[in-house]
N, C-alpha and C positions, 0 to 999 in steps of 0.2 A: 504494500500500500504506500503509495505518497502521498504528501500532503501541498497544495499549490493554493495559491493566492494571489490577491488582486489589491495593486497598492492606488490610493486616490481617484474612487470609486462611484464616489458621493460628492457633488460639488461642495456639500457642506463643508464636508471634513477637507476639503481641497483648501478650501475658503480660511479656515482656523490653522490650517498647518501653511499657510503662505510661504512662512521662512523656510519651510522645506523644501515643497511642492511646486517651488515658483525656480529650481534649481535644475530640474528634472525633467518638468513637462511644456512641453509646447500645446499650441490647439489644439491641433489635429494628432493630440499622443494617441496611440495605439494604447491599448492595456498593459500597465505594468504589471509583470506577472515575475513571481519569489517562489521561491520553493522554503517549505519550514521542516523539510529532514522529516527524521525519526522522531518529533516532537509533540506526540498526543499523550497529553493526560489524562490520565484514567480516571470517570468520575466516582467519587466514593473514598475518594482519595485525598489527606490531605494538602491544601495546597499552600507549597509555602514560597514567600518573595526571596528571591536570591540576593546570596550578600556582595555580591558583585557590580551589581547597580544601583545609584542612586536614584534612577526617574522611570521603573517600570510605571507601565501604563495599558488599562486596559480599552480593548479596542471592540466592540461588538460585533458580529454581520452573520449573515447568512451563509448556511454552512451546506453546500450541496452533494450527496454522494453516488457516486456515479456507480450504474448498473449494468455495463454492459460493456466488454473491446470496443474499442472504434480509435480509427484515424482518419484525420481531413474530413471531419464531421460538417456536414452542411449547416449552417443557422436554421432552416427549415426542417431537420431531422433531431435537432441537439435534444428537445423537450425528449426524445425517445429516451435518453440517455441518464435520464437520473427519475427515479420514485418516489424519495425521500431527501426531506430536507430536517435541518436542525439551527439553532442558536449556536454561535462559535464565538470565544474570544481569542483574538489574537494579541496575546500576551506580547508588549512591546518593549526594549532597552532603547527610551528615546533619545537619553545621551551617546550611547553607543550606534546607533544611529544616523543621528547630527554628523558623530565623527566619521561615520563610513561615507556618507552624502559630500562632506568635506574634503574627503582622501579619494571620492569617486572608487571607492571599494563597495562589494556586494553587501548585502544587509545582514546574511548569516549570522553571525556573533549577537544582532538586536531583534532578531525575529526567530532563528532556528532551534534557539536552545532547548534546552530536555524540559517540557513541561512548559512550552509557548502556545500550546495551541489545545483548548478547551473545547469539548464538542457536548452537545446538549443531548439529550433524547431523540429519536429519530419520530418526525410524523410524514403520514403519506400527502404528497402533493395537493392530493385531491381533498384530503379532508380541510384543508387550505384553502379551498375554492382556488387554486391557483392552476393557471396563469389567466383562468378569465379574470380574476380580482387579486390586484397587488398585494404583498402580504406586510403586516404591520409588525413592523421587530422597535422590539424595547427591550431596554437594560435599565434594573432598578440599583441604586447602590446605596446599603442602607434605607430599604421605603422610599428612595426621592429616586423620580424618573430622572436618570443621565443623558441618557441616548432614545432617540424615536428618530424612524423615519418608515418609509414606502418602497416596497422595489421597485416602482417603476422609478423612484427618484435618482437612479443609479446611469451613470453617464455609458455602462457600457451593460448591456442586458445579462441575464443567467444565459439562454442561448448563446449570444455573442460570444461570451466568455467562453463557452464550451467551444463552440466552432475555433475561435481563435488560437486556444491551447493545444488543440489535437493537430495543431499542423504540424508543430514540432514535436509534440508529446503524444503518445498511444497512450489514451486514456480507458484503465483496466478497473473491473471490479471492484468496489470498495474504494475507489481513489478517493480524494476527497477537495472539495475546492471554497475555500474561503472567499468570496465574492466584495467585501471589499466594506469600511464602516463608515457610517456617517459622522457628525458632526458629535461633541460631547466626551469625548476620548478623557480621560482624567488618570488621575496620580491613583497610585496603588496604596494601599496601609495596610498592616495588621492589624485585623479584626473586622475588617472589611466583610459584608454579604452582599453579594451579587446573584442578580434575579434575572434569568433571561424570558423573553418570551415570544413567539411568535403567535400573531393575532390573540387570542384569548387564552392561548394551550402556555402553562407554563414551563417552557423544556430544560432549565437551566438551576440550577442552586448551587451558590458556592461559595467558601468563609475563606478568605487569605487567616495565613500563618506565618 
């Protein structure tokens, strides 16, 4: 299984990370697309902040898992290609980061490490009314909504994104693909609860340590 991702996804979050995203992207970017390794964390498990960075930070989005082979996936075939969706965070080192953006180095060391990548509950697409109806991802932290948005408010589609990735990637069973957060991104702390949810279903729980 691999785990792939979509960086600056959401104008929002485009918007709030200026000082980053204004380094990296032009108009017409194509999808930034990361790989996060062998980094899924088991849920049930405690999660703890690493003593390594000072500015982890969580990052919300939708989390899609692919059901079938395919390469050079058509944008009109992609929906064939995934069943199930989930709440992901993508655990971020934004000062290490900063510094690879800086050094024009890959983001590995801020995005890859062991225990970057949270994945939610699995619900079926369909129970989602989706893709006739956008779906509505929130992240609560502590009781107070952090993150909200819509999928359609995403600069590059869930299809798109599939089509995009498989031209260089054979994308296999189980893969998994982070689709990219919106706006609201914040600082990590111990003692921290984190509530994910998509539309009404909540798929997510989780206490930093």
């Amino acid at each position: 299984m691999k785990i792939l991702a979509v960086g600056f996804n959401y104008p929002s979050h485009k918007n709030e990370s200026s000082s980053i995203s204004s380094k990296i992207l032009s108009p017409s970017s194509d999808p930034i697309i990361f790989h996060k390794g062998d980094s899924l964390h088991r849920l049930g498990h405690p999660y703890y902040i690493p003593d390594w960075t000072n500015e982890l930070e969580y990052e919300a989005e939708i989390v899609v898992q692919i059901n079938r082979v395919g390469k050079c996936i058509s944008e009109r075939f992609a929906h064939r290609y995934y069943d199930n969706l989930s709440i992901g965070i993508d655990f971020t080192a934004r000062d290490l980061q900063r510094e690879a953006i800086k050094r024009g180095e890959p983001w590995t060391r801020s995005k890859a490490f062991d225990g970057s990548a949270v994945v939610g509950e699995w619900i079926n697409k369909q129970e989602l009314n989706f893709p006739e109806k956008a779906i509505d991802l929130r992240l609560e932290c502590d009781n107070q909504l952090v993150q909200h948005a819509f999928s359609d408010e995403m600069i590059h589609s869930i299809d798109q994104i599939i089509a995009y990735i498989s031209q260089q990637h054979t994308l296999k069973i189980g893969d998994l693909i982070f689709t990219g957060t919106p706006a609201g991104v914040g600082a990590c702390k111990i003692g921290q609860k984190l509530v994910g949810y998509l539309n009404q279903h909540k798929l997510l729980e989780l206490v930093l340590k």
